[in-house]
N, C-alpha and C positions, 0 to 999 in steps of 0.2 A: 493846759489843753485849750485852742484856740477852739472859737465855735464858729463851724460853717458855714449853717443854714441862711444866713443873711448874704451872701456871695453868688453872687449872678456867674452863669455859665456863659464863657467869651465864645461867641461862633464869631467866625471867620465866613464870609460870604465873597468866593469868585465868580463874579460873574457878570459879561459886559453888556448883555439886552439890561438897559436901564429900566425898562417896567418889569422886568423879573425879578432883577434886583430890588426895588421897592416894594413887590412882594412880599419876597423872601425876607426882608428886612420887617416891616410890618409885621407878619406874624412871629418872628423870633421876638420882636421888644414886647410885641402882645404876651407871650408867653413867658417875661420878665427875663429876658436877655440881654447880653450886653450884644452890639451885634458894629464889626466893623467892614466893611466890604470894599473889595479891590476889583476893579474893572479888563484888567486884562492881566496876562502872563507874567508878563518880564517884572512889573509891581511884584504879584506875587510870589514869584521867587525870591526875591529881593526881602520879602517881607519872610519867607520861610527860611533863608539864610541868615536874616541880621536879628529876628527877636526872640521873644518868648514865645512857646507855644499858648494855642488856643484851647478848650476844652472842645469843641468840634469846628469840622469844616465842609462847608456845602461846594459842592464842585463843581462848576459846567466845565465839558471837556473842549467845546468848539469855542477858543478863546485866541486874543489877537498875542502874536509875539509866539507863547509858548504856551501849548496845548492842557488842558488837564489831566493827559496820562503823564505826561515829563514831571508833570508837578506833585503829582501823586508819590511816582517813583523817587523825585526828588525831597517829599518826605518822609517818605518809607527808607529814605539812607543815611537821613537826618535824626542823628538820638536824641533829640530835644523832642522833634514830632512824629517821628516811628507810632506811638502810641494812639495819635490822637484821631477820632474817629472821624473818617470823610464817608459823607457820603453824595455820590455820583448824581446830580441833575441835566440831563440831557436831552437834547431832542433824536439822538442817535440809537435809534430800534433797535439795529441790527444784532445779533446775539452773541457774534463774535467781538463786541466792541464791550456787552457788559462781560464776558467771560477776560478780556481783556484788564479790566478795570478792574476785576475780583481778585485776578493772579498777581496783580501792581498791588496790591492791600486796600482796595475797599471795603469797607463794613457794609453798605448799602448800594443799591443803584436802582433808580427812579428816572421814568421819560417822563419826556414836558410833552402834554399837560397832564400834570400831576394834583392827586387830589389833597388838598392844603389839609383837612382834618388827619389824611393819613400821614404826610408827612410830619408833620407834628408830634404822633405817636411814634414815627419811626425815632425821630431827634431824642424825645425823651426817651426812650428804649435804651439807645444806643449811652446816652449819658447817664444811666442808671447803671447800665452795664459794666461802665470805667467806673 
């Protein structure tokens, strides 16, 4: 029996506002994660097509190339990543957009500006969960 507990949880971070991105980055490594982050669309599907899954994935949906519903859907159809938990960061209010997002298989969905100690708790939630 292998042991765990030494094994940093891999988030995956899309998203192309560069200071959001070093946000989001900042507090996942603070919280002792591995954290790798891709800037626009066509990267990340590229990277959801060609590798291993991640243990979670933080999502902005207003991205250049290909949006983050496409990319949700396209790993929700993906059996490497079907499982793995995204959750939605946006600046997109609207209610039909997260209802949107929930029906594509989000676990989460949070607008920007978002508050850093909650989201936090939501990542760990969500990674206790799986």
């Amino acid at each position: 029996m292998t042991d765990d507990s030494n094994v940093q949880p891999r988030i995956l971070i899309v998203e192309d506002d560069v200071h959001m991105s070093y946000l989001l980055g900042y507090l996942a490594e603070r919280e002792r994660f591995t954290v790798e982050t891709i800037a626009d669309g066509r990267k990340a599907a590229e990277r959801i097509d060609a590798g291993p899954a991640v243990e979670m994935v933080l999502l902005d949906v207003m991205l250049p190339y290909t949006d983050g519903f496409e990319l949700l859907a396209r790993m929700r159809a993906n059996p490497v990543w079907k499982d793995v938990p995204v959750i939605i960061l946006t600046s997109k209010t609207r209610e039909h957009d997260a209802v949107r997002a929930m029906s594509l298989g989000a676990d989460d969905y949070l607008t920007k500006p978002f508050s850093p100690p909650e989201l936090v708790a939501r990542i760990r939630r969500r990674l206790r969960a799986k």
